[in-house]
C-alpha positions in Angstrom: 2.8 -51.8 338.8 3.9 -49.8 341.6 6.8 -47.7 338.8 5.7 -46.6 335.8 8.7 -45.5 334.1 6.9 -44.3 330.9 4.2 -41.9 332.8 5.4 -39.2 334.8 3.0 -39.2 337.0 3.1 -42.3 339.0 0.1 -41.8 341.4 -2.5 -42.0 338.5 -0.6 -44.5 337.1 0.0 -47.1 340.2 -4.1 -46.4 340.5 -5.0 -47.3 336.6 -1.6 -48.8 335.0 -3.5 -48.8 331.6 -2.8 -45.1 331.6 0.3 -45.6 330.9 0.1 -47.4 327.9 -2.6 -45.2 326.5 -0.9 -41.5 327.1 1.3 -41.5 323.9 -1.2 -43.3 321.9 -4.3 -40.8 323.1 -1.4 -37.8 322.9 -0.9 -38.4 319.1 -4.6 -38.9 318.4 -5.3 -35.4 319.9 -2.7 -33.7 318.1 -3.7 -35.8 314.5 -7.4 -34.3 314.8 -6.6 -31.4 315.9 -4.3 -31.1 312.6 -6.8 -32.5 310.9 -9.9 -30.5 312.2 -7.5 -27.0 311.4 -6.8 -28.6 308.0 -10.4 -29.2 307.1 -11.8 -25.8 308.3 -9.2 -24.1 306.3 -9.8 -25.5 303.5 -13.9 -24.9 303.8 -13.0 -21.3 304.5 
């Protein structure tokens, strides 16, 4: 894979296309436990 249109940055990518496909998929699992974690301490507090 020498472009990777869906990763902005193409060095890491063209060096581990995987990346690629796991960016959005790692993106949305940081921001869901991050809810998730501020959800859960509020609530104990």
């Amino acid at each position: 894979m020498k472009n990777c249109k869906l990763c902005k940055y193409s060095k890491v990518c063209n060096d581990l296309p995987g990346i690629c496909i796991l960016v959005p998929y790692i993106a949305v699992a940081v921001v869901a436990i991050a809810m998730g974690y501020l959800f859960i301490t509020q609530e104990l507090l």
